[in-house]
C-alpha positions in Angstrom: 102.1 140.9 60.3 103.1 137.8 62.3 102.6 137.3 66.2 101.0 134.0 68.0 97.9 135.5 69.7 95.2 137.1 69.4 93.9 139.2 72.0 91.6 141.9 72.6 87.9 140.3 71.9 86.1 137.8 73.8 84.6 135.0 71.8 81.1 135.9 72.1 82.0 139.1 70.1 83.1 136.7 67.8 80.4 134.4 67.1 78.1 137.4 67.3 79.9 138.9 64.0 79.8 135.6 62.3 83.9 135.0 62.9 83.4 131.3 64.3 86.2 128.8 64.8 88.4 128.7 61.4 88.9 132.5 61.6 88.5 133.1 65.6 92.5 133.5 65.8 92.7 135.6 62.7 93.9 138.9 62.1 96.6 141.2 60.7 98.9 140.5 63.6 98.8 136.3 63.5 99.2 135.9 59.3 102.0 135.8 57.5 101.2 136.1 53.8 103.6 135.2 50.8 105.2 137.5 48.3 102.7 137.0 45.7 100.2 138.9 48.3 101.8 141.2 49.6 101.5 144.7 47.9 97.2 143.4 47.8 97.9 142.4 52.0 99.7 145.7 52.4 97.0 147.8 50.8 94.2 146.2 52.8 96.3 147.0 55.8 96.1 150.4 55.2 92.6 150.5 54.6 92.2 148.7 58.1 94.4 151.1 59.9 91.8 153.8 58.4 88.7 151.8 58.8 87.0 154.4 60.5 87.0 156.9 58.3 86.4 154.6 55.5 83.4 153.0 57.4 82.2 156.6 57.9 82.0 157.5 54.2 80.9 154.2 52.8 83.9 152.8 51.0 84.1 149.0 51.2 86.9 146.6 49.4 86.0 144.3 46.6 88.5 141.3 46.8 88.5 139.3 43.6 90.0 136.5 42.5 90.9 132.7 42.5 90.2 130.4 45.4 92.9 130.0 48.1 94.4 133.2 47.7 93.7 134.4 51.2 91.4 136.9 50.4 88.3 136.0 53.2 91.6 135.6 55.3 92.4 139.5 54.9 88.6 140.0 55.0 88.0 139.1 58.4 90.9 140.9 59.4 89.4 144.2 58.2 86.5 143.0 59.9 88.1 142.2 63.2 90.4 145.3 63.6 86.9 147.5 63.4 85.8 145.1 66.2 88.6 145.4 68.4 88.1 149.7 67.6 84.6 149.5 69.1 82.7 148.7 66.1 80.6 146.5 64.8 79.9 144.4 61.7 78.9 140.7 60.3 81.0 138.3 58.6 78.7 136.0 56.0 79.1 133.9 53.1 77.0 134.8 50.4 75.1 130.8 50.5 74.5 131.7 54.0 72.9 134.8 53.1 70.4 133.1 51.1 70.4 129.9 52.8 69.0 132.1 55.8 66.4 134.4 53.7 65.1 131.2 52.5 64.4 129.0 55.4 64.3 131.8 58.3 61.1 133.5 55.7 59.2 129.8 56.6 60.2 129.8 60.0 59.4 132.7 61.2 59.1 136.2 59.9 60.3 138.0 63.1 63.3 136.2 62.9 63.5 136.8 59.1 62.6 140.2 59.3 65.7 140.8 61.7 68.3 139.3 60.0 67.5 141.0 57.1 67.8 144.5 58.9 70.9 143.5 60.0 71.9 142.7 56.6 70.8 146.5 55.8 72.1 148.1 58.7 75.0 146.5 60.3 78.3 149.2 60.7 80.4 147.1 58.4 79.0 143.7 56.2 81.9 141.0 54.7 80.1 138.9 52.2 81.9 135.9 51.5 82.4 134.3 48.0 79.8 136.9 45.6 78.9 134.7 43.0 78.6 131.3 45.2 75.1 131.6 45.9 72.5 129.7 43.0 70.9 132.7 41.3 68.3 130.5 39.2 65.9 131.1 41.7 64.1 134.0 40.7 64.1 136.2 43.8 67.8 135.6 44.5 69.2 138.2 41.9 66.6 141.1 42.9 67.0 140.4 47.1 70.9 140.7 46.4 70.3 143.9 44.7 68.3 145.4 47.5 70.5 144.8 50.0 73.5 146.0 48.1 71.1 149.4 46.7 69.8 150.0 50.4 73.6 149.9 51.9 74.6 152.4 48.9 71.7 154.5 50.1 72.7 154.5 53.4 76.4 155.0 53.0 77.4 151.7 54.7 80.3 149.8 53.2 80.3 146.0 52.3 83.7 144.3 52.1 83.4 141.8 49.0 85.1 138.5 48.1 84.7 137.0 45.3 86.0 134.5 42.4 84.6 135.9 39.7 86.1 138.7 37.2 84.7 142.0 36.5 83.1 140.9 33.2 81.8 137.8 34.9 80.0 140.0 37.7 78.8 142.1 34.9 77.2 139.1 33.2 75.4 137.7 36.6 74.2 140.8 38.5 72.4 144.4 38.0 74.5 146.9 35.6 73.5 149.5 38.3 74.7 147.2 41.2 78.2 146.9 40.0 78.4 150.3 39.3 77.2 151.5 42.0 80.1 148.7 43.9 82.4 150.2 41.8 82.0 153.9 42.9 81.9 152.8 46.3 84.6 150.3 46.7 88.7 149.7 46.7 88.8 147.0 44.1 92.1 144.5 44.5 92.4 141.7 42.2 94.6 138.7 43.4 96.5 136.6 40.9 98.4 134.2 43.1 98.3 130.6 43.5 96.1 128.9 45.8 98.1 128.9 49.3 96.2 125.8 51.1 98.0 122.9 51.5 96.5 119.0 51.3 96.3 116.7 54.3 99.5 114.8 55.0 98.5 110.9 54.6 101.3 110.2 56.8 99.1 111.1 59.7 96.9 107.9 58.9 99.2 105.4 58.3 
């Protein structure tokens, strides 16, 4: 999993999945992922080379654990190798998510009511960091649950990541929810160290 390039989807495909500049050159065939990884890296590569007939039944991936460890990496490669297959999907961290319900509802309802249906209905939905959102408003908890319940209905996967444990997801959201998550989804916990790197000072001197 290591080339230089990325080829095989214009950037407007890009930007219309949510895959803007960080991740635009990502994918299985431009990472290269440390030892620690590698058996979780291997077995979401083999869910992306099936991603089809995984899309098609409603079985997502639930990527848990601590920060750094590549997982939104391997998320949007999943994400991208469906792309570049001819399908479709939307990459979006979970703050966004509600960032968007909140302000797009005063805005304008139209535009409200359409990213929400997307939400609902897109092929294939990465949510970013489960568990980063504020959930002390009181409608945060029960619009997070209808999205997840109506995608369950509707046998369309969500590809998870997340920092929290099982028990901790337990403790913030719907019994049913996770349940109904675990039923549905691959779930890979990753106990590595955090792989980014600080800025070299050198630079500025």
């Amino acid at each position: 999993m290591l080339t230089k390039q990325v080829v095989g989807i214009k950037d407007k495909e890009l930007l219309q999945a949510g895959i803007f500049e960080r991740f635009k050159n990502v994918s299985f065939q431009t990472i290269s992922v440390d030892n620690d990884i590698r058996e979780n890296a291997e077995m979401i590569y083999r869910y992306a080379k099936n991603i089809d007939k995984y899309v098609a039944e409603g079985k997502g991936l639930i990527l848990s654990g601590s920060y750094g460890t590549m997982k939104t990496t391997l998320a949007v490669c999943v994400l991208r190798k469906f792309i570049e297959q001819g399908g479709s999907g939307l990459f979006i961290p979970m703050c966004s998510i509600m960032d968007n319900l909140y302000s797009m509802r005063a805005r304008s309802l139209e535009e409200w009511g359409r990213f929400e249906m997307r939400l609902r209905e897109t092929k294939l939905l990465v949510i970013d960091d489960l568990g980063g959102e504020d959930v002390s408003a009181p409608w945060v908890l029960p619009k997070v649950n209808s999205i997840i319940t109506e995608r369950y209905n509707r046998k369309k996967p969500v590809i998870i990541t997340t920092n929290m444990t099982k028990d901790e997801l337990l403790d913030t959201y719907s019994g049913r929810i996770i349940d109904r998550l675990k039923s549905t989804n691959f779930y890979i916990v990753f106990n590595a160290k955090s792989k980014r790197k600080g800025l070299n000072l050198d630079e500025l001197r």
